[in-house]
C-alpha positions as CSV (number, residue, x, y, z in Angstrom):
1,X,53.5,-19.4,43.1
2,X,53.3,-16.2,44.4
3,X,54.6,-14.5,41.9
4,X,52.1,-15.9,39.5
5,X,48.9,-14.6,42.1
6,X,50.4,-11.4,41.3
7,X,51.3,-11.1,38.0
8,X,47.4,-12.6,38.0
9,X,46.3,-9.8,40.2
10,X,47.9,-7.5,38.1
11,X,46.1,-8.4,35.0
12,X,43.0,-8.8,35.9
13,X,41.6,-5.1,35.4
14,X,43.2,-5.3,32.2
15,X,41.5,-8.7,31.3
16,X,37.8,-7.2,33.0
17,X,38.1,-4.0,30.7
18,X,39.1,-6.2,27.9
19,X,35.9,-8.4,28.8
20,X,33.7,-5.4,28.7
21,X,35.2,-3.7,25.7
22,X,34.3,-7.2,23.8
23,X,30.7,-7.0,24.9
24,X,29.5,-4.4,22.5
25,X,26.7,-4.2,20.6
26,X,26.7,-4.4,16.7
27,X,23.3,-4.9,15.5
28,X,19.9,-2.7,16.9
29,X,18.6,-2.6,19.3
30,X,15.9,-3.0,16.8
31,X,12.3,-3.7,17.7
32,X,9.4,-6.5,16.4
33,X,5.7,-7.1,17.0
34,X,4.4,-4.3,18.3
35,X,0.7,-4.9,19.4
36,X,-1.5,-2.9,22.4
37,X,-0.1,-5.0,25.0
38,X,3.6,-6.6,23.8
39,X,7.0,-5.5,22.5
40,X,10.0,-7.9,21.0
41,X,13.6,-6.2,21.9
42,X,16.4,-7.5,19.4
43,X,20.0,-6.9,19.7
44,X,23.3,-8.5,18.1
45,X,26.4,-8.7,20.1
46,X,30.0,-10.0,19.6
47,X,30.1,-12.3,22.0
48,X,27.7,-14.7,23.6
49,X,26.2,-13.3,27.0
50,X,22.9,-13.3,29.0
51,X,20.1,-11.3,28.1
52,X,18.3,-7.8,29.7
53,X,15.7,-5.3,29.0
54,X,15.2,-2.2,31.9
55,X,12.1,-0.5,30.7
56,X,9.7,2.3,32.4
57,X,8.0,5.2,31.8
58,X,10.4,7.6,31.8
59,X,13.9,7.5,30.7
60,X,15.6,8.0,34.6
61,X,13.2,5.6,35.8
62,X,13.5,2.2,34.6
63,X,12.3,0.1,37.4
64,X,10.7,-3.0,34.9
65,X,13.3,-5.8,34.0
66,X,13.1,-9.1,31.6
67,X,16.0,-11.1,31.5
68,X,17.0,-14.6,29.4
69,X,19.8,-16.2,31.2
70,X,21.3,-18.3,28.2
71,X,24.3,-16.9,26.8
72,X,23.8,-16.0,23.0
73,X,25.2,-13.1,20.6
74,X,21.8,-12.9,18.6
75,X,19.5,-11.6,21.6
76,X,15.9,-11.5,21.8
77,X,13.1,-10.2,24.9
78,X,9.7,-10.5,25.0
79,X,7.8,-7.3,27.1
80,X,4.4,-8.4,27.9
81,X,1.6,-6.9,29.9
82,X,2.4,-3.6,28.8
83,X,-0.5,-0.7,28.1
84,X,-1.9,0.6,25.4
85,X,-1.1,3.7,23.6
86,X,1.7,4.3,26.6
87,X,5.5,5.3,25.7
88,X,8.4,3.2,27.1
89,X,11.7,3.7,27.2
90,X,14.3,0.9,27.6
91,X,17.7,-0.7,27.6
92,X,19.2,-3.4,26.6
93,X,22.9,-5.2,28.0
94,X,23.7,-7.8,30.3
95,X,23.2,-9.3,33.9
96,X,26.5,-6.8,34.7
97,X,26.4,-3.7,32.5
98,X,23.6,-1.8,30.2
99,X,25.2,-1.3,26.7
100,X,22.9,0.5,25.1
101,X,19.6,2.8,26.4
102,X,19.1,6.8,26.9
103,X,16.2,9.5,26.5
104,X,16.2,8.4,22.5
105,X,15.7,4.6,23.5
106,X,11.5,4.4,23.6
107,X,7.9,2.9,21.6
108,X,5.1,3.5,21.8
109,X,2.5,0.1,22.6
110,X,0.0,0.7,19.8
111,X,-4.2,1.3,20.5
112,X,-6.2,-1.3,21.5
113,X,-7.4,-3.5,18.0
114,X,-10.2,-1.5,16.4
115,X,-9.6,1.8,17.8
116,X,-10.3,4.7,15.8
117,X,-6.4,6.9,16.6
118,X,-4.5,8.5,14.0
119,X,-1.4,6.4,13.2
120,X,1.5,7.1,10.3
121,X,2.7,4.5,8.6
122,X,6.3,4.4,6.1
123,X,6.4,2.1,3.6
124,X,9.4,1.6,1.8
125,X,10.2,-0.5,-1.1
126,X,13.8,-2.4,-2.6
127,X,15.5,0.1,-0.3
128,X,17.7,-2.2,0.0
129,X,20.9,-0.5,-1.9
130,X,23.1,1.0,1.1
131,X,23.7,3.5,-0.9
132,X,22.9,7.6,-1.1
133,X,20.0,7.4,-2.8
134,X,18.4,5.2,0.2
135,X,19.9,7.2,2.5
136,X,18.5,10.6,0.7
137,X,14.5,9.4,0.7
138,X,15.2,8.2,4.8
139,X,16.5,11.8,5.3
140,X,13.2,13.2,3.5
141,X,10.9,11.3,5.7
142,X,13.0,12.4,8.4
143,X,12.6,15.9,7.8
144,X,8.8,15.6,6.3
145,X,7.9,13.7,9.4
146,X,9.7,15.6,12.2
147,X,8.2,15.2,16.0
148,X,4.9,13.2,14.7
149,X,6.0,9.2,15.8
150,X,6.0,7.1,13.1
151,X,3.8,4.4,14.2
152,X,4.6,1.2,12.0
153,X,7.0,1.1,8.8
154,X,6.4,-1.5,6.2
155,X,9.3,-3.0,4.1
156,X,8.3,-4.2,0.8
157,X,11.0,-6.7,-0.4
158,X,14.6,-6.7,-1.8
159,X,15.5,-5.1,1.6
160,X,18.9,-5.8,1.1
161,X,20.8,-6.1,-2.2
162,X,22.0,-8.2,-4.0
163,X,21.3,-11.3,-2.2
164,X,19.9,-10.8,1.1
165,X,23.0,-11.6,2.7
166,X,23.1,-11.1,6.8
167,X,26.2,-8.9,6.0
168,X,24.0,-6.8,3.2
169,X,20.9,-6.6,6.1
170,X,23.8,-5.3,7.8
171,X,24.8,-2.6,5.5
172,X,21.7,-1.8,3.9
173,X,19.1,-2.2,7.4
174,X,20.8,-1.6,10.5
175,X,23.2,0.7,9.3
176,X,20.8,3.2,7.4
177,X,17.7,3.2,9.9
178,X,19.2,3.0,13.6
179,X,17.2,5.6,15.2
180,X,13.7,4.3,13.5
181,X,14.5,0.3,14.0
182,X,15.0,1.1,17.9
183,X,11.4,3.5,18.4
184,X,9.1,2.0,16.2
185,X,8.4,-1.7,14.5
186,X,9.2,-2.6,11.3
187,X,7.0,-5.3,9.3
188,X,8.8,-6.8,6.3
189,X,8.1,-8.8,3.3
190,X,10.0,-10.9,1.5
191,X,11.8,-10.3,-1.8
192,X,12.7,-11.9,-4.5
193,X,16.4,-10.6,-3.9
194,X,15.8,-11.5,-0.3
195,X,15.1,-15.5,-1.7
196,X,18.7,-15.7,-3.1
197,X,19.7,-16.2,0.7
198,X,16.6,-17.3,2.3
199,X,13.8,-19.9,2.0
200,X,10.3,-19.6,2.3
201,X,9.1,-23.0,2.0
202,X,12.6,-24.0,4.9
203,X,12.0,-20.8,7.3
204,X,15.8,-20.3,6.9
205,X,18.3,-17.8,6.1
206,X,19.1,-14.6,6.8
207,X,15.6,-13.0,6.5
208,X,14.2,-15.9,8.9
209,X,16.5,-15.6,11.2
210,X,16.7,-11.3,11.3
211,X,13.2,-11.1,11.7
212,X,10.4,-12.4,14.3
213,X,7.3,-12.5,12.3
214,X,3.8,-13.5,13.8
215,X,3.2,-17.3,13.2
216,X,0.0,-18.1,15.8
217,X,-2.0,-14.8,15.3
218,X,-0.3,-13.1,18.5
219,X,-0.3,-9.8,16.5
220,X,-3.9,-10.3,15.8
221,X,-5.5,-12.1,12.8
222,X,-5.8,-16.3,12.2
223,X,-2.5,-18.0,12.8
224,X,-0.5,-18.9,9.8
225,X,1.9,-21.2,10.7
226,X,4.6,-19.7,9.2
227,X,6.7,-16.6,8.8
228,X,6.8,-16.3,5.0
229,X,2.9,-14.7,5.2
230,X,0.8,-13.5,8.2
231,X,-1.4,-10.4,9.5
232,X,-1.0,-8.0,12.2
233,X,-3.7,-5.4,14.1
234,X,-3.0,-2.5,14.9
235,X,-5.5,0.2,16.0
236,X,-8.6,0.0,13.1
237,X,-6.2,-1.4,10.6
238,X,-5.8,-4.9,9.8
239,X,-2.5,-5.9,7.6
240,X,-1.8,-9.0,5.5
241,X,1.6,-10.0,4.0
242,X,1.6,-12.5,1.6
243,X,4.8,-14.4,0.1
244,X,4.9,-13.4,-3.6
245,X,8.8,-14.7,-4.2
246,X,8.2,-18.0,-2.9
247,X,5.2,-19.5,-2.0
248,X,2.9,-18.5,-4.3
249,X,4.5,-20.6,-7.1
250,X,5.0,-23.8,-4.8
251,X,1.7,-26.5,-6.2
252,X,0.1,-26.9,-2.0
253,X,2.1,-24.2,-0.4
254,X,0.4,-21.6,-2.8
255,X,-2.7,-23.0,-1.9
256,X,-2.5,-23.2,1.7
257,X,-1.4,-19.4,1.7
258,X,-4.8,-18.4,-0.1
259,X,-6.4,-20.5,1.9
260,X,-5.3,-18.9,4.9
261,X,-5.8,-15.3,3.2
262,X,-9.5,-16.3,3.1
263,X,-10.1,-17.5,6.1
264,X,-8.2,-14.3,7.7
265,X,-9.8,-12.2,5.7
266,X,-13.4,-13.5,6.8
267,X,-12.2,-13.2,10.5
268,X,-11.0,-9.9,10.9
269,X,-13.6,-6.6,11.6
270,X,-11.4,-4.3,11.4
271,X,-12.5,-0.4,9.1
272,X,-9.3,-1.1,7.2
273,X,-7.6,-3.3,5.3
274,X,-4.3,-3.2,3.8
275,X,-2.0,-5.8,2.2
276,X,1.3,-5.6,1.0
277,X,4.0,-8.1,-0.9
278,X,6.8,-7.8,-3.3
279,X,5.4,-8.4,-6.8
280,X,3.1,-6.0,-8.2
281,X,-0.2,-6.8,-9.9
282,X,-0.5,-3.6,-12.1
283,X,3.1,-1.8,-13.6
284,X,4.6,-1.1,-16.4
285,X,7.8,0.2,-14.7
286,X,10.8,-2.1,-14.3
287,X,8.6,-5.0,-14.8
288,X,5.7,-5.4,-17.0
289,X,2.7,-7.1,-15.3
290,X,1.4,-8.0,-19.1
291,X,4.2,-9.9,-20.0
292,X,5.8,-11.0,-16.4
293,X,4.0,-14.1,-15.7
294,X,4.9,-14.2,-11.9
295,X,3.1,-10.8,-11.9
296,X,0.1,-12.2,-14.2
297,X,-0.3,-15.1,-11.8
298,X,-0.5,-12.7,-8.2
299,X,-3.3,-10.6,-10.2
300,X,-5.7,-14.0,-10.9
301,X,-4.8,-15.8,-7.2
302,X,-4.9,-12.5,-5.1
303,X,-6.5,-9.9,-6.1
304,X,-10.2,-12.2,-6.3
305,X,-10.1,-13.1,-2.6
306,X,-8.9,-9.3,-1.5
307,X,-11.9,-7.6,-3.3
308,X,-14.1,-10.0,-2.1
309,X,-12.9,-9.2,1.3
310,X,-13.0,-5.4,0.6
311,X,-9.5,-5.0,0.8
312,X,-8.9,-0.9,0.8
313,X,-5.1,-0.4,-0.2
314,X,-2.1,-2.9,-1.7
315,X,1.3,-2.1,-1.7
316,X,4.0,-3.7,-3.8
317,X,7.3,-2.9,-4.9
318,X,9.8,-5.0,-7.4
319,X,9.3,-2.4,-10.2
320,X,11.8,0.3,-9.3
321,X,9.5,3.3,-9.6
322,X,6.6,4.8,-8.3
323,X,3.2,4.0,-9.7
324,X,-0.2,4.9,-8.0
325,X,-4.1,3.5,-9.5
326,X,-7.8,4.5,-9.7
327,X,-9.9,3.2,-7.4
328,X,-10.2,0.4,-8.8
329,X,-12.1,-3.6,-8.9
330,X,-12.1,-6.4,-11.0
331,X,-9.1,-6.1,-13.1
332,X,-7.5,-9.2,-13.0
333,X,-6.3,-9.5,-16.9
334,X,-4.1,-8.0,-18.9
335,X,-3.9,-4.0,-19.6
336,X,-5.8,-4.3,-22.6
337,X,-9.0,-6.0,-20.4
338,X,-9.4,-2.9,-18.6
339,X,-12.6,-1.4,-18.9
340,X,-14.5,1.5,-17.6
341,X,-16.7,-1.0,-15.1
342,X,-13.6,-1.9,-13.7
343,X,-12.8,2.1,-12.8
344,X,-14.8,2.6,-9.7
345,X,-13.3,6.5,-9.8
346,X,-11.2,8.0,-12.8
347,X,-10.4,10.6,-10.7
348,X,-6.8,11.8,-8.6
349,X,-8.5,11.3,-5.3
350,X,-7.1,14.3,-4.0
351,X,-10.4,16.1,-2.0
352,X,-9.3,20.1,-2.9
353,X,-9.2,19.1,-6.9
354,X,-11.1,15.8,-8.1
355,X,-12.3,14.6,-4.8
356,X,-11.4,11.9,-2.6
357,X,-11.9,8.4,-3.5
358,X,-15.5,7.7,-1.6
359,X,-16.5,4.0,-0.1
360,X,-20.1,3.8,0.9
361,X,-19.4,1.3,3.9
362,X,-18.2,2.7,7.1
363,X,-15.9,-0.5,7.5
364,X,-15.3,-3.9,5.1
365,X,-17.2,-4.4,2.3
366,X,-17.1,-6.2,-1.2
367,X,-15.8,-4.5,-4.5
368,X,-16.3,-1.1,-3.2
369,X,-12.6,-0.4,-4.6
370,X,-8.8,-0.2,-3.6
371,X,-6.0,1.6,-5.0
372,X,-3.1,0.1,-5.7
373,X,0.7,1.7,-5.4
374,X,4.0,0.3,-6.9
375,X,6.3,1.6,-4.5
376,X,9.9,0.6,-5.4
377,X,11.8,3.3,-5.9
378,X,13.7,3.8,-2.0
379,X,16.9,2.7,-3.3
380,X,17.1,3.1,-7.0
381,X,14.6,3.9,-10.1
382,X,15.3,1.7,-13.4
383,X,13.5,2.5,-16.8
384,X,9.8,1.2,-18.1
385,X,7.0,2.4,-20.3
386,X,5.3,4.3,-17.3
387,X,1.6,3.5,-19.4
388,X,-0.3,1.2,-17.4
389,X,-4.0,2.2,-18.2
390,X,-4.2,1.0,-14.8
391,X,-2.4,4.4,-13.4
392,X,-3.6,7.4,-12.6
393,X,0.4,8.5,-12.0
394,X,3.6,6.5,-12.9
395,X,6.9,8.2,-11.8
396,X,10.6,7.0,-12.0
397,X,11.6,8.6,-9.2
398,X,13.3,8.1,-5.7
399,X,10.6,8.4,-2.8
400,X,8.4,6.8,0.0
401,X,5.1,6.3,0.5
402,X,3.8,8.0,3.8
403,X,0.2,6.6,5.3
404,X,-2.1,8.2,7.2
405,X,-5.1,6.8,8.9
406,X,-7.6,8.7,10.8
407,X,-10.6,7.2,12.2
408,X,-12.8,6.6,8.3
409,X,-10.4,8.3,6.3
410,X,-6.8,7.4,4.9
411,X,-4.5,9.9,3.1
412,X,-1.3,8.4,1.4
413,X,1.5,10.5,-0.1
414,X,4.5,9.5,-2.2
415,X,7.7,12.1,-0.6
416,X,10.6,12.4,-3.6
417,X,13.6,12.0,-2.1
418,X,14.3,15.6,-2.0
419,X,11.1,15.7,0.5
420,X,8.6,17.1,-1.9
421,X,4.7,16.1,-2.5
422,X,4.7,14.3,-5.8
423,X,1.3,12.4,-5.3
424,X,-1.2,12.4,-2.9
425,X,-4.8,10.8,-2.2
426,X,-7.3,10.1,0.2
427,X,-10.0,7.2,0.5
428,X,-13.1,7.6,2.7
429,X,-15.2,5.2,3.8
430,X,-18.9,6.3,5.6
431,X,-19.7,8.1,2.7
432,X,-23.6,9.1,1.5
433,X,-24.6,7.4,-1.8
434,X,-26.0,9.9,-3.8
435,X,-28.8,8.7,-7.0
436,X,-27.2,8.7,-10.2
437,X,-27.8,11.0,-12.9
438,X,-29.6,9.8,-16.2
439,X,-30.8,10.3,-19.6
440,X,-27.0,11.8,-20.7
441,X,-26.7,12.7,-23.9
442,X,-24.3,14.4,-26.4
443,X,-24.2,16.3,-29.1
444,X,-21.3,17.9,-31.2
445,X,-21.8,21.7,-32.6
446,X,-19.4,21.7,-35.3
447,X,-17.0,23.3,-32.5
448,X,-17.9,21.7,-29.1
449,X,-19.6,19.0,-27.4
450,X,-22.9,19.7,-25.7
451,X,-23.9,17.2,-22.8
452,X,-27.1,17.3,-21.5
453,X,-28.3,14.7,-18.4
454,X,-31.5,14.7,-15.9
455,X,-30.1,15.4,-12.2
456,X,-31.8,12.6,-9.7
457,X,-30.1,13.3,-6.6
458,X,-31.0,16.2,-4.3
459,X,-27.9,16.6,-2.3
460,X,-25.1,16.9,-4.8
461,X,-22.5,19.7,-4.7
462,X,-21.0,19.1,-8.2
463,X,-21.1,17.1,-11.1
464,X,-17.9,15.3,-12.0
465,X,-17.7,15.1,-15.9
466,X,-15.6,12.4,-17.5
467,X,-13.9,12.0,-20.8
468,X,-12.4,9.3,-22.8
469,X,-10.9,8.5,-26.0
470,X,-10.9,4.3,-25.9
471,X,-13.5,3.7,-23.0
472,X,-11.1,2.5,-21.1
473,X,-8.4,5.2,-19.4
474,X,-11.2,8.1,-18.3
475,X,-10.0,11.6,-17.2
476,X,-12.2,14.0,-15.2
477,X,-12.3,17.5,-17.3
478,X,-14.4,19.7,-15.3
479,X,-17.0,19.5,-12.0
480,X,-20.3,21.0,-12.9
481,X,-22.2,23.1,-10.1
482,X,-25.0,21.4,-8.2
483,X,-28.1,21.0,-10.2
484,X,-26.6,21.7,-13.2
485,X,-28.1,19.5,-16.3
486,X,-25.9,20.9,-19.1
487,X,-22.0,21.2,-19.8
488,X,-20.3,22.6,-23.2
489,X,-16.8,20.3,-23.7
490,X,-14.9,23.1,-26.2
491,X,-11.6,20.7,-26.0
492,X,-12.0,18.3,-28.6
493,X,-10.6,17.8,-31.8
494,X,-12.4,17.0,-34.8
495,X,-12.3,13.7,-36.5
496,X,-12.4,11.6,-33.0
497,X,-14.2,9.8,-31.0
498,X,-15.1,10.5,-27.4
499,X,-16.7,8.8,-24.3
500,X,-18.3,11.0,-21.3
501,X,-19.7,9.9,-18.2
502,X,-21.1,12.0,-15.4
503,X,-21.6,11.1,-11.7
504,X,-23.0,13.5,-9.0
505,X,-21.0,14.3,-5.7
506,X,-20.7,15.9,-2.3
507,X,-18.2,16.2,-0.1
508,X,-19.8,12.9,1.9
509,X,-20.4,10.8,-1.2
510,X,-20.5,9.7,-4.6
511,X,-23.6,8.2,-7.2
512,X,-22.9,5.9,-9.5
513,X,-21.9,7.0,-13.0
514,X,-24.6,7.4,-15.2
515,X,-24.3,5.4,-18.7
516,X,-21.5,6.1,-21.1
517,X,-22.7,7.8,-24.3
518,X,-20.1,7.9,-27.5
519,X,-19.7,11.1,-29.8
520,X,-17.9,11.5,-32.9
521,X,-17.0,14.8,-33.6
522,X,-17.6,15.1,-37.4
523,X,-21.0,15.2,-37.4
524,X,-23.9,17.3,-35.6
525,X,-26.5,14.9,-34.3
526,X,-26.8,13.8,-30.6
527,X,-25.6,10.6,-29.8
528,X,-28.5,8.9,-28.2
529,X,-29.4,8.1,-24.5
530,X,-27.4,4.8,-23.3
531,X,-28.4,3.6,-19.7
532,X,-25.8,0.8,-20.0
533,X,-22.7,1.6,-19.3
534,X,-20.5,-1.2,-21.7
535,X,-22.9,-0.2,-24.7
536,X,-21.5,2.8,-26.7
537,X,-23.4,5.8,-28.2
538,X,-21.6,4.7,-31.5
539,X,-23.5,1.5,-31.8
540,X,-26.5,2.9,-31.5
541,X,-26.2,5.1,-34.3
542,X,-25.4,2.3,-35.9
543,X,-28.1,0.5,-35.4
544,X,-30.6,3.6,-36.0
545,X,-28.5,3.9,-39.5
546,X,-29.1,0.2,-40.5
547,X,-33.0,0.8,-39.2
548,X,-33.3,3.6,-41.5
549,X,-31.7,1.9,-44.2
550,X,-34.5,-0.8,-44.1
551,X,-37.0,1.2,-44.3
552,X,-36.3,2.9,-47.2
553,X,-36.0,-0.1,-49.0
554,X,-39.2,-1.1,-47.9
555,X,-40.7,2.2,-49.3
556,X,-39.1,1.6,-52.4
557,X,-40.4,-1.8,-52.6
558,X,-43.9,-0.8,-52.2
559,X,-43.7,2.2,-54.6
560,X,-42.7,0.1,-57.2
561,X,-45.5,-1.2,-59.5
């Protein structure tokens, strides 16, 4: 007997350091629902123990504890009561030992809901490929983004390839963004890739079970009941996630989800509003939205409600490239029903060139526009046709999408995986309404085309001069000083047809366009004054023509004896 209390004593330092090595962490810590006054710590560990979070204001001083006493490997804390816009720093282990925390171990609680702070946002989409080309555009941001805290990050579906597989989270999530999953909260959607293992309509799988997702509104926004869709505040922003892998196509599910889109939509006051899923309305990258019916049927069940709302920006992925919109509203056909009413601005939105895309209502408000962005290109790019009449830019090229909101204005750049600017625009919102311009007409010279227009507005700074060749994808080609009531087009080729609209502008606003007017350049007569914008300047030479026509023949007629 005594000889077994020894040989006991003797091993039990090596079975306590054996105990400790075996409680090790190997997933996060990794963080969830961030709001003004809460914070959800996550770890994994490889063997079932209690529960603990030290947190505090400083790094050496972490005098705040939660704890869960129930021993499980899959580990989750609530921090409530917390304050706005303050940083914490944590760490996470058990009742006995903390396995994880340091100086690089902190959030920041995000402002209160409708406050007007700058925040950054990262939105990544089918990232999911655990390969360099993910880890090349994480290492851009990285670099592009240096000290400035990323506030929120966005996932946009197939976060994990092929199937969405806890091991492929694994390889593909926890593995590539340690350092951002344990500072700042990520937001996911979910993917069709992410379906092969998961289940909306069930709440199971991997994605369910990686992820806590708002369900009762405690993120701000109406409760949805579920984790598949839901909306989160946070500072003036207010974010919707829809299911478009799953529920959309489920007869009753799909209608409770746009149900509940309404009714969140109608609740929320927020300046901003920005939605994101995994099937894009507009591409013609990877996918094709005009032949893709699960892409046809998001663009008539969505898009209506979000205008109506006044929704601001969308973000999508699925298409494995990068494609970027007009300001656009209305469009909920095919490519080939696009028309210029539906082009709020055919410009790049960048303020130094073409000017920023400009929304007249400092906050939410109906079919003022949104831009819409494709961005699915974190992990891999895959061929398409890259025409989308739709697009003011389509690129098949690895990148990110970084956000910026600031108080009325939002700035959103697409960052190549090599960390350079490949697109960028802004949307204000606040902005003057200047008067339109009128009477436009043109004219070709036999080597140009003259337009001519009556200035209305008082306040412009420029005149922003469109072209088209269809009446449907508009290009600006030149800004015209302030007062300016005349503009010579030498860039046109005989033998064709071309649309022109004008608007005025300022740097705090835009006018509506004026009318479109339709010249052919083959002949030397002006084209008419057309006050509505759907009826070309072609047509009404037309009808002049068959008017002139008539009354010749009723000369004749009279003449004759």
């Amino acid at each position: 007997m005594k000889r077994r209390l020894f040989l006991f004593a003797a091993a039990l330092p090596l079975i306590l350091a054996t105990a400790a090595q075996a409680q090790q962490i190997t997933r996060g810590p990794y963080l969830q629902q961030g709001t003004a006054h809460r914070m959800i710590v996550r770890w994994r560990t490889d063997i079932p123990t209690d529960s603990r979070v030290d947190y505090g204001l400083s790094a050496g001083d972490l005098s705040e504890r939660e704890m869960v006493g129930t021993p499980t490997t899959e580990h989750e804390i609530v921090l409530s009561g917390l304050t706005p816009e303050t940083r914490y720093y944590y760490a996470v282990g058990t009742g006995e030992a903390i396995l994880a925390g340091g100086p690089d171990f902190s959030f920041v609680t995000a402002p209160l809901p409708g406050t007007p702070r700058p925040i950054r946002i990262w939105a990544i989409g089918d990232a999911g490929t655990a390969n360099d080309n993910q880890r090349a555009v994480r290492d851009a941001y990285v670099a592009f983004t240096g000290q400035r805290h990323t506030d929120l990050w966005l996932m946009l579906g197939d976060n994990a390839y092929d199937d969405g597989t806890d091991a492929q989270y694994q390889a593909a999530v926890f593995e590539i963004y340690p350092a951002l999953l344990r500072t700042s909260a990520v937001w996911p959607t979910f993917g069709n890739h992410d379906s092969h293992a998961s289940s909306a309509l069930a709440q199971r799988g991997p994605y369910f079970e990686i992820f806590t997702l708002p369900t009762r509104g405690e993120a701000g926004g109406v409760a949805s009941g579920t984790e598949a869709y839901y909306a989160f505040d946070y500072a003036n922003v207010h974010f919707v996630c829809l299911d478009s892998s799953e529920t959309a196509y489920v007869p009753g599910a799909n209608t409770t989800m746009l149900e509940w889109l309404t009714e969140d939509l109608r609740a929320t006051d927020q300046r901003w509003i920005i939605a994101f899923w995994h099937h894009p309305p507009y591409s013609k990258g990877s996918h094709d939205s005009d032949l893709d019916p699960t892409l046809a049927q998001i663009r008539h069940s969505f898009l209506p409600i979000l205008e109506d709302a006044g929704v601001d920006l969308v973000l999508s992925g699925h298409s494995h490239s990068y494609e970027r919109s007009f300001l656009l509203d209305g469009h909920y056909g095919n490519s080939e029903t696009l028309d210029a009413s539906m082009i709020l601005d055919a410009g790049n939105g960048r303020p130094e060139e073409e000017g920023s895309y400009k929304k007249p209502t400092d906050g939410i408000a109906p079919h003022e526009g949104a831009v819409y962005v494709v961005a699915g290109s974190s992990g891999k790019t895959s061929d398409g046709k890259f025409d989308h009449e739709a697009m003011y830019v389509s690129l098949e090229e690895l990148g990110s999408l970084v956000i910026d909101v600031a108080g009325s204005v939002l700035t959103a750049t697409f960052l190549d995986d090599h960390g350079d600017i490949r697109d960028t625009f802004t949307i204000e919102k606040g902005t003057e309404r200047l008067t339109a311009p009128e009477g436009l007409s043109a004219t070709f010279t036999g080597e140009a085309v003259e337009l001519t227009w009556q200035d209305r507005s008082s306040n412009e700074t420029f005149f922003k001069i469109e072209r088209s060749r269809d009446d449907n994808r508009w290009g600006v080609i030149a800004l015209a000083d302030a007062d300016a009531t005349h503009f010579v087009d030498s860039a046109v080729e005989t033998g064709e047809t071309y649309f022109y609209r004008i608007r005025a502008g300022s740097d705090t606003g835009n006018s509506p366009y004026s009318g479109i007017v339709t010249v052919e350049t083959g002949r030397g007569s002006p084209c008419g004054f057309v006050s509505d914008p759907r009826v070309g300047g072609s047509a009404l030479l037309l009808a002049l023509a068959l008017l002139l026509l008539l009354a010749t023949a009723l000369r004749r007629r009279l003449l004759l004896p």
